[in-house]
KOLROKE-734892 format. One record per residue (C-alpha): x, y, z; residue number from 1. Coordinates in pm, whole numbers. Last residue first. Example, Ala and Ser with C-alpha at 12.3 -4.5 7.8 and 13.67 -1.06 7.14 Angstrom:
! residues 2
+--------+--------+--------+-----+
:      u :      v :      w : pos :
+--------+--------+--------+-----+
:   1367 :   -106 :    714 :   2 :
:   1230 :   -450 :    780 :   1 :
+--------+--------+--------+-----+
END
This chain:
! residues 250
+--------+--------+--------+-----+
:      u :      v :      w : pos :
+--------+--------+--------+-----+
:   9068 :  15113 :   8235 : 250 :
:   8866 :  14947 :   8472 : 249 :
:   8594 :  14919 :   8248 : 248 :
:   8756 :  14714 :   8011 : 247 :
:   8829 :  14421 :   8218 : 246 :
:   8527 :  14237 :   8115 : 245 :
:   8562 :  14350 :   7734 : 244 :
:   8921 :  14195 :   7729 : 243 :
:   8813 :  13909 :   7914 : 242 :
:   8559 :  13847 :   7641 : 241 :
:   8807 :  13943 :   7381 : 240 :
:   9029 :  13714 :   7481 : 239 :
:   8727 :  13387 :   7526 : 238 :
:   8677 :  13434 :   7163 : 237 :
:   9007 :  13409 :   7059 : 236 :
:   9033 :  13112 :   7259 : 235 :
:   8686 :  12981 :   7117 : 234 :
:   8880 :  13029 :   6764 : 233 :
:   9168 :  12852 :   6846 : 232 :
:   9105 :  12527 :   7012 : 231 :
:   9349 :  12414 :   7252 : 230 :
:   9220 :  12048 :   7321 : 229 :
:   9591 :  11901 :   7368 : 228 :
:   9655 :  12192 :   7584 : 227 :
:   9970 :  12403 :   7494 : 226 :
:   9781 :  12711 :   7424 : 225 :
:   9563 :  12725 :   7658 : 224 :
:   9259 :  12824 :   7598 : 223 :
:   9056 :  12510 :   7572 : 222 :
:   9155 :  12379 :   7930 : 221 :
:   8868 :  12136 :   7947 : 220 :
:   8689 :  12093 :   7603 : 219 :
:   8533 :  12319 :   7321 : 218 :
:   8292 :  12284 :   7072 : 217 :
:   8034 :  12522 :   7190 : 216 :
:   8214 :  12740 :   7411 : 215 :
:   7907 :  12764 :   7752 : 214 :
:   7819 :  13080 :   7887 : 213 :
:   7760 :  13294 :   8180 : 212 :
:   7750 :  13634 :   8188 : 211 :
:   7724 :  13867 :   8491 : 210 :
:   7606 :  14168 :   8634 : 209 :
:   7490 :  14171 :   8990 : 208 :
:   7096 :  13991 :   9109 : 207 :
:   7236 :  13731 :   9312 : 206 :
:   6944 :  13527 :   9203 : 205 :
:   6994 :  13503 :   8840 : 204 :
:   7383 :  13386 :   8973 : 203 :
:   7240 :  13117 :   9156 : 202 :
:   6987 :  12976 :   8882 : 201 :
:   7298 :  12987 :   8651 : 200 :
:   7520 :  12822 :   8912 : 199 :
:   7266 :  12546 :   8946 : 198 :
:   7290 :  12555 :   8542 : 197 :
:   7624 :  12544 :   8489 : 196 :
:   7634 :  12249 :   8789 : 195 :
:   7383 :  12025 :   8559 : 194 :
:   7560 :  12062 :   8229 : 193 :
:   7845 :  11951 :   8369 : 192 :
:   8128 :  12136 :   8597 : 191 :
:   8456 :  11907 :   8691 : 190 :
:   8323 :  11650 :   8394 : 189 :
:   8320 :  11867 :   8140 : 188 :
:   8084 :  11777 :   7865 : 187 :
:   8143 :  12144 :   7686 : 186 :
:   8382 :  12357 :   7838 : 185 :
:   8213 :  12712 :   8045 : 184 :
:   8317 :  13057 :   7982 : 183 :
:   8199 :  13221 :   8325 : 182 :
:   8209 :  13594 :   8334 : 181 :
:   8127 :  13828 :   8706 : 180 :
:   8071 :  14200 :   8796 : 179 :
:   8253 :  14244 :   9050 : 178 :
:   8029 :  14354 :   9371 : 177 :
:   8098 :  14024 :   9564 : 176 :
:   7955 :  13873 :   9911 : 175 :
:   7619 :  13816 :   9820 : 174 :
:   7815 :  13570 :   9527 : 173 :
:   7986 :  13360 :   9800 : 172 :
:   7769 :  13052 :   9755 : 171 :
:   7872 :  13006 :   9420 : 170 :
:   8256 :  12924 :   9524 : 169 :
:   8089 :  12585 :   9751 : 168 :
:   8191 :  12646 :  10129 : 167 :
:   7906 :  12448 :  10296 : 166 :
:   7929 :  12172 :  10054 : 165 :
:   7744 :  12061 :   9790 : 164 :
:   7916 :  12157 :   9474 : 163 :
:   7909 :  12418 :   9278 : 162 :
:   8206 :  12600 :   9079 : 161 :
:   8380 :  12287 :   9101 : 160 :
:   8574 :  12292 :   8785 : 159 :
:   8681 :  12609 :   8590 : 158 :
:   8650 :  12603 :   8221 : 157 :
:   8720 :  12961 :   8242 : 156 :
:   8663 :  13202 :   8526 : 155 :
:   8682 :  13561 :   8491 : 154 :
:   8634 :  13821 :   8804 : 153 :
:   8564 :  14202 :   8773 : 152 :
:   8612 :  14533 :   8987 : 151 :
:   8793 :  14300 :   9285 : 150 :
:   8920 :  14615 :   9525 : 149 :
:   8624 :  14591 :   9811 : 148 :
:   8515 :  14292 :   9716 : 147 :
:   8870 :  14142 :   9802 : 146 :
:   8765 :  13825 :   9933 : 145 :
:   8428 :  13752 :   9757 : 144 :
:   8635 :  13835 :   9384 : 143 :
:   8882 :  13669 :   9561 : 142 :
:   8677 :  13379 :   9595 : 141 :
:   8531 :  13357 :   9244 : 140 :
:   8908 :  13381 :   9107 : 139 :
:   8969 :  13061 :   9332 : 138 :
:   8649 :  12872 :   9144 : 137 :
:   8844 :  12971 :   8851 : 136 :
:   9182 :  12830 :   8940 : 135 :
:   9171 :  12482 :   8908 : 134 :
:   9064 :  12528 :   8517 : 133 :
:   9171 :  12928 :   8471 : 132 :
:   9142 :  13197 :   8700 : 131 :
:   9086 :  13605 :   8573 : 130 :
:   9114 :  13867 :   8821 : 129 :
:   9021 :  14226 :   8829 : 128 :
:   9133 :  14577 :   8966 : 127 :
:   8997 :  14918 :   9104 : 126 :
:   9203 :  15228 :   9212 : 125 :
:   9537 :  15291 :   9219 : 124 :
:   9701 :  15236 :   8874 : 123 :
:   9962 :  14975 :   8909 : 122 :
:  10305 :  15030 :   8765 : 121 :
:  10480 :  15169 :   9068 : 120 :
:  10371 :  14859 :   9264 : 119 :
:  10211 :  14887 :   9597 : 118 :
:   9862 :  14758 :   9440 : 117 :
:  10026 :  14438 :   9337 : 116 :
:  10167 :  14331 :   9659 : 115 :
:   9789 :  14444 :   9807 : 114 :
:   9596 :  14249 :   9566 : 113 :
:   9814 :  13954 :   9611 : 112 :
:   9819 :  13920 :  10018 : 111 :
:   9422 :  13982 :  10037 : 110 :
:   9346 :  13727 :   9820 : 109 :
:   9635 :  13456 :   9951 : 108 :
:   9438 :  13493 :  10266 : 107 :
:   9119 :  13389 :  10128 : 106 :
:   9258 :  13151 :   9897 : 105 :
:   9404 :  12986 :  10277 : 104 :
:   9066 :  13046 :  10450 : 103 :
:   8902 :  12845 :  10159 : 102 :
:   9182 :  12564 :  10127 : 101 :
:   9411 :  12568 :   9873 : 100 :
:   9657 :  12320 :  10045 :  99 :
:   9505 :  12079 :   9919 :  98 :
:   9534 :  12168 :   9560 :  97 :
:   9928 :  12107 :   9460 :  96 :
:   9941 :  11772 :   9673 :  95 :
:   9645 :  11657 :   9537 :  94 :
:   9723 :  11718 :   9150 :  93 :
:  10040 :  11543 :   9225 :  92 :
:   9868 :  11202 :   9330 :  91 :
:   9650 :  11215 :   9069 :  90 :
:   9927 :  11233 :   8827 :  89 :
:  10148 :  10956 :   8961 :  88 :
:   9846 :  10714 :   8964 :  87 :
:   9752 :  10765 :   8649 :  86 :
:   9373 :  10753 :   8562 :  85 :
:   9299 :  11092 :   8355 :  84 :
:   9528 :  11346 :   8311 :  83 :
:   9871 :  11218 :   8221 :  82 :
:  10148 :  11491 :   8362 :  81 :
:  10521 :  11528 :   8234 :  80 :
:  10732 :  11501 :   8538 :  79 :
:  10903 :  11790 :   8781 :  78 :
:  10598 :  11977 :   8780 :  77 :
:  10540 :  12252 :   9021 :  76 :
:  10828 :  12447 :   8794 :  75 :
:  10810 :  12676 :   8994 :  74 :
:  10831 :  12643 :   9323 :  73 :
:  10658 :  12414 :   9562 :  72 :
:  10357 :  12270 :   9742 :  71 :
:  10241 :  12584 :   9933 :  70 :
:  10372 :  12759 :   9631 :  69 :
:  10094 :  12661 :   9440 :  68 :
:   9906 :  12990 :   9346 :  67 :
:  10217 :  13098 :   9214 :  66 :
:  10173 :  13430 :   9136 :  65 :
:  10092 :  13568 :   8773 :  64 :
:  10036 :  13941 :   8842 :  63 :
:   9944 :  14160 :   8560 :  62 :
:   9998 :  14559 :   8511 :  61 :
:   9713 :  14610 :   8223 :  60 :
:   9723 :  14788 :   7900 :  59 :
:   9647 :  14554 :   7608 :  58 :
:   9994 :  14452 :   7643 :  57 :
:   9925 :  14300 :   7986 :  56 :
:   9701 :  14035 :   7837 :  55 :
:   9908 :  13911 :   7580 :  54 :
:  10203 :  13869 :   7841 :  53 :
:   9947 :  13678 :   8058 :  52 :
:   9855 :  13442 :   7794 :  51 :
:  10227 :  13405 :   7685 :  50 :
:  10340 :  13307 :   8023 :  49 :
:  10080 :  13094 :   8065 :  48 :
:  10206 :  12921 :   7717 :  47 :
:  10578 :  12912 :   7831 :  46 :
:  10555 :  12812 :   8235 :  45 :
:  10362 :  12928 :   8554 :  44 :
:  10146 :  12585 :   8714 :  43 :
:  10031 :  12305 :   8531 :  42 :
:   9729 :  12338 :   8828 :  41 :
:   9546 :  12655 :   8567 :  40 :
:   9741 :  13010 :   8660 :  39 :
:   9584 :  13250 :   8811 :  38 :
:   9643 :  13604 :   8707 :  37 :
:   9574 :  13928 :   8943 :  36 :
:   9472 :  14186 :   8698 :  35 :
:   9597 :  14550 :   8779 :  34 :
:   9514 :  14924 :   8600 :  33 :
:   9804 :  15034 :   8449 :  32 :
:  10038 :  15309 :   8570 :  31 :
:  10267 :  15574 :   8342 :  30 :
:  10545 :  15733 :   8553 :  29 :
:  10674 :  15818 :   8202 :  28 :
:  10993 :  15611 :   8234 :  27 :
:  10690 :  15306 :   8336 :  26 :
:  10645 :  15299 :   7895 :  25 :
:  10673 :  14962 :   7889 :  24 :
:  10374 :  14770 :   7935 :  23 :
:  10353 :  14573 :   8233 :  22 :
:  10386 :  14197 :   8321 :  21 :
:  10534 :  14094 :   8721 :  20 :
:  10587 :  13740 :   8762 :  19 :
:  10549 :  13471 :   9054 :  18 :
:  10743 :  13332 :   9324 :  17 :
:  10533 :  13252 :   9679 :  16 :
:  10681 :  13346 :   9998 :  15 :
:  10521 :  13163 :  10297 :  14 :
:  10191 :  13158 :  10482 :  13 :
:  10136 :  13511 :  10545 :  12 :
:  10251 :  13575 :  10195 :  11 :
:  10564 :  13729 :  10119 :  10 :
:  10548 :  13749 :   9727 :   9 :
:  10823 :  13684 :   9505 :   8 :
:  10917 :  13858 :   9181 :   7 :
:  11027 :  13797 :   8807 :   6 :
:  11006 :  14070 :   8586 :   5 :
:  10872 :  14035 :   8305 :   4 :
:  10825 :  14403 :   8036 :   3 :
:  10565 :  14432 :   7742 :   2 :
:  10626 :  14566 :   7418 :   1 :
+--------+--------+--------+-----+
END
């Protein structure tokens, strides 16, 4: 059985809504280890909700913030998306990540890992992160952020792991201690074949534990369960490597 509660978040750049996941069983002053949740850009709603829900009953306190609440509250939709070409859609996926800026992750970091370490249900001690599409490059930076809390980071089918510029997520890694797992999509086009392996030859470098992978047969936003490409088995398979990640902190 696991226990919402719906929260906000003062943030030094606003308050940002979010929910709280524990097991039950806080009567007994009992206190789970924390994972900081990222949502992908659809934002908290049903099938996030579930993930996180799943996630906490294995034994976790977990924090789903709004990582858009720059933008607005949730719901950050107020119109069913089309990925791809529409107008409307591209327009909205702007406003929501803009505002995620480097320094402003950064600061969101350090917010979020201390709401969630002052709460009753929160084992002191170390915690992870998991991020999600939009969000995974963000889970590298708070991993960088918060080294000296961030035990271990997940990204899935995140986009934009590596790119060019000065402030690329894989040029961070000297900065973490987490130990690090990237589930990759097949022919995605926010981090193909060629980025996986720049971040491969980056990671090899860095010299910390890690696992990168790619989910043969399975496309952008995979483990979701209200994506249109939600496949099953990799999303099984992607649990129990987040599970295993995480384990350690227990």
């Amino acid at each position: 059985m696991v226990i919402e509660t719906e929260i906000e978040i003062r943030t030094s750049d606003g308050t940002s809504d979010g929910v709280l996941f524990r097991p039950e069983g806080l009567e007994g002053a009992a206190r789970w280890p924390g994972v900081i949740f990222l949502t992908d850009i659809g934002g908290i709603r049903p099938a996030q909700r579930q993930m996180a829900q799943r996630l906490a009953g294995e034994g976790y306190t977990v924090l789903m913030p709004n990582v858009y609440y720059r933008t607005a509250p949730t719901p950050i939709w107020d119109f069913a998306p089309k990925f791809g070409a529409d107008e409307r859609t591209m327009k909205r996926l702007g406003e929501l990540s803009d505002p995620l800026t480097p320094e402003a992750v950064e600061r969101d970091a350090t917010d979020y890992v201390n709401f969630l370490a002052a709460q009753d249900s929160a084992a002191a001690g170390a915690m992870g992160v998991v991020g999600y599409c939009a969000t995974g490059s963000v889970a590298v930076r708070f991993a960088a952020a918060r080294a000296d809390k961030m035990d271990a980071a997940a990204s899935f089918h995140a986009a934009r792991l590596v790119t060019d510029a000065p402030t690329s997520p894989h040029l961070l890694l000297p900065r973490i201690k987490a130990r690090l797992y990237f589930g990759h999509a097949v022919e995605d086009r926010g981090m193909p074949k060629e980025a996986i392996e720049k971040l491969n030859l980056a990671l090899e470098a860095w010299g910390g534990q890690y696992e990168s992978e790619v989910y043969e047969g399975a496309y952008h936003s995979w483990t979701v369960p209200d994506s249109p490409v939600y496949n099953h088995a990799q999303a099984e398979r992607a649990f129990g490597k987040l599970a295993d990640l995480l384990g350690s902190l227990c």
